[in-house]
C-alpha positions as CSV (number, residue, x, y, z in Angstrom):
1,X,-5.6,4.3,19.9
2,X,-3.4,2.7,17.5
3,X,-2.8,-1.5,17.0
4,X,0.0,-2.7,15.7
5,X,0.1,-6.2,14.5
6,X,3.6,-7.8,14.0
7,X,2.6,-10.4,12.0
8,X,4.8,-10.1,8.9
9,X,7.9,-12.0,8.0
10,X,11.0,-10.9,5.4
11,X,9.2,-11.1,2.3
12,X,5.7,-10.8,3.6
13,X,3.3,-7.9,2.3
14,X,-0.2,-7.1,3.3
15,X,-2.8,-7.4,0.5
16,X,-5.3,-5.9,2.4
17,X,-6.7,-4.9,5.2
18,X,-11.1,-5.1,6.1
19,X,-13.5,-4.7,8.7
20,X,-11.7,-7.4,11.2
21,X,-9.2,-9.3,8.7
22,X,-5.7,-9.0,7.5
23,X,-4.2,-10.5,4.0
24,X,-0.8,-11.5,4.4
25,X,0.4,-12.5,0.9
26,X,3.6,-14.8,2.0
27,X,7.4,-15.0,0.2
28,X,6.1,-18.3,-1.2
29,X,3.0,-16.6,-2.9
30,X,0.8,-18.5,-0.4
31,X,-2.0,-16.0,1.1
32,X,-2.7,-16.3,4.7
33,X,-5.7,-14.2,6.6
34,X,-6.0,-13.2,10.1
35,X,-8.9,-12.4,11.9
36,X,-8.4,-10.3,14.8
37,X,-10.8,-9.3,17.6
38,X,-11.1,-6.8,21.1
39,X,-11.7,-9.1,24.2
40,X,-13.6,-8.0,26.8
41,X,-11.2,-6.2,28.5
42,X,-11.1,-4.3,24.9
43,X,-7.5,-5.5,24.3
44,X,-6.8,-6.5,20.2
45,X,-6.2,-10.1,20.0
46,X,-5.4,-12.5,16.5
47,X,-7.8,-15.3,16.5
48,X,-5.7,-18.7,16.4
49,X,-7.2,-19.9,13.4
50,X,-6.1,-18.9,10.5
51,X,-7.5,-19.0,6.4
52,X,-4.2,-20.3,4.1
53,X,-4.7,-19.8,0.7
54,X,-2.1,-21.9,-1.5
55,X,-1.9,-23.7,-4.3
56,X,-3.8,-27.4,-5.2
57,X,-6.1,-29.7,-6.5
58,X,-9.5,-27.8,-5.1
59,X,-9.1,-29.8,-2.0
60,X,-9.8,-27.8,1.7
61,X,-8.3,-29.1,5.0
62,X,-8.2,-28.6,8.6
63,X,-6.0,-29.3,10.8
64,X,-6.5,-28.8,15.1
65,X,-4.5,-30.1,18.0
66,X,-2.4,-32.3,15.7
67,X,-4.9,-33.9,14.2
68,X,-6.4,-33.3,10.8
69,X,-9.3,-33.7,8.2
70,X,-9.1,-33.2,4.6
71,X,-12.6,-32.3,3.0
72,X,-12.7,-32.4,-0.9
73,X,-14.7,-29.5,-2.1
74,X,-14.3,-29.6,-6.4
């Protein structure tokens, strides 16, 4: 079986690829990872939360249903 994942956007380029992740390094230089998963059917599915890796001040936040938290790590 193959999956294809149709996740990229002009300028987009995978970084890598492991166990159940995909790095998508953006246009911007900002790297986002997927985390995808088989259902219990067995069908591939991308998990809705994603990991955005951009630039900052050491700060991490969250954001869910439109409304956020901001956690300062460093």
């Amino acid at each position: 079986m193959q999956i294809k994942f149709e996740i990229l956007k002009k300028g987009d380029t995978i970084l890598n690829v492991w166990e159940n992740h995909i790095a998508v390094k953006k246009k911007s230089g900002e790297v986002e990872i997927f985390q995808f998963f088989l259902d219990e059917e067995g069908l591939p599915r991308l998990s809705e939360n994603t990991i955005l890796v951009t630039q900052g001040n050491g700060s991490i936040s969250a954001k869910a249903d439109g409304s956020s938290v901001e956690i300062t790590t460093f």
